[in-house]
N, C-alpha and C positions, 0 to 999 in steps of 0.2 A: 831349792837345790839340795839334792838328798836327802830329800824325807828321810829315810830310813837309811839307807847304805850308803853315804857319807859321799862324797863327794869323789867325783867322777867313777862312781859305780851305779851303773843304769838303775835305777826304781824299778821301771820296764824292760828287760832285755828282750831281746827280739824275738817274737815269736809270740809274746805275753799278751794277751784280749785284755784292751784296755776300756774306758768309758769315758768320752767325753761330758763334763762337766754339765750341769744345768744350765740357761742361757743366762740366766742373772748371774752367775759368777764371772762367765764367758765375758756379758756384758763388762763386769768390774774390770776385770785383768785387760780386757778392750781398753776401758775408760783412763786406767791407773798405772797401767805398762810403759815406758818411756825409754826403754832400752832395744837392747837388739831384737833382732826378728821379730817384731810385732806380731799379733795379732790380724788378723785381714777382718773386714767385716762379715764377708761372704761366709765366714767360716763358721759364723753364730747359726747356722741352719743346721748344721751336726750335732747340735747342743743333746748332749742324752745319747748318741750311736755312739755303738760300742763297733772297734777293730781290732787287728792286729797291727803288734808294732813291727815294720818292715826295713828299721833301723836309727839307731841313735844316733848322737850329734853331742860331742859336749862344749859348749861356749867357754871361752879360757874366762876361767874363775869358776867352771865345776856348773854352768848352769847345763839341765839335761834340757833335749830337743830330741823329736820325734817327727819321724816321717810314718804315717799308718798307711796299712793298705787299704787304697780306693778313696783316699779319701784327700782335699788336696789341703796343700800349704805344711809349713812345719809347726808344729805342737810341742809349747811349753810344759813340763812335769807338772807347772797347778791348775792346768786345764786337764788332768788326766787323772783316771780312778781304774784303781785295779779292781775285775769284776771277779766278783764271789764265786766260789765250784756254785752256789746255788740261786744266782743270779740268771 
């Protein structure tokens, strides 16, 4: 929750090409997540696609959530990687 801009200020604000996460991380935050809006299993097939973000979400206590485009279910900030200009 807030890597970097602190709490409830988007990591991703919309519009941002993000990158889903490797599948073994995916896996972990699957395995290790116990709180709100889970993880879906189905959603470990995007593991490594990159979208855009088509809107944030903040959970009260500052966690960020992500809706991306085309792509389904909502995305936690440690399932998400900001992609490089040269990525």
């Amino acid at each position: 929750m807030g890597k970097s801009k602190g709490i409830y200020n988007a990591e991703f604000p919309e519009g941002t090409t993000v990158r889903i996460v490797e599948k073994d991380e995916l896996e972990r935050f699957l395995a290790d997540w116990k709180a709100h809006n889970p993880l879906r299993p189905e959603q470990l097939e995007y593991a490594g696609c990159s979208a855009n973000v088509t809107n944030v979400f903040f959970y009260h206590g500052g966690d960020e959530l992500y809706e991306l485009a085309d792509l389904p279910g909502i995305w936690h900030e440690h399932c998400l990687a900001r992609v490089d200009s040269h990525d």
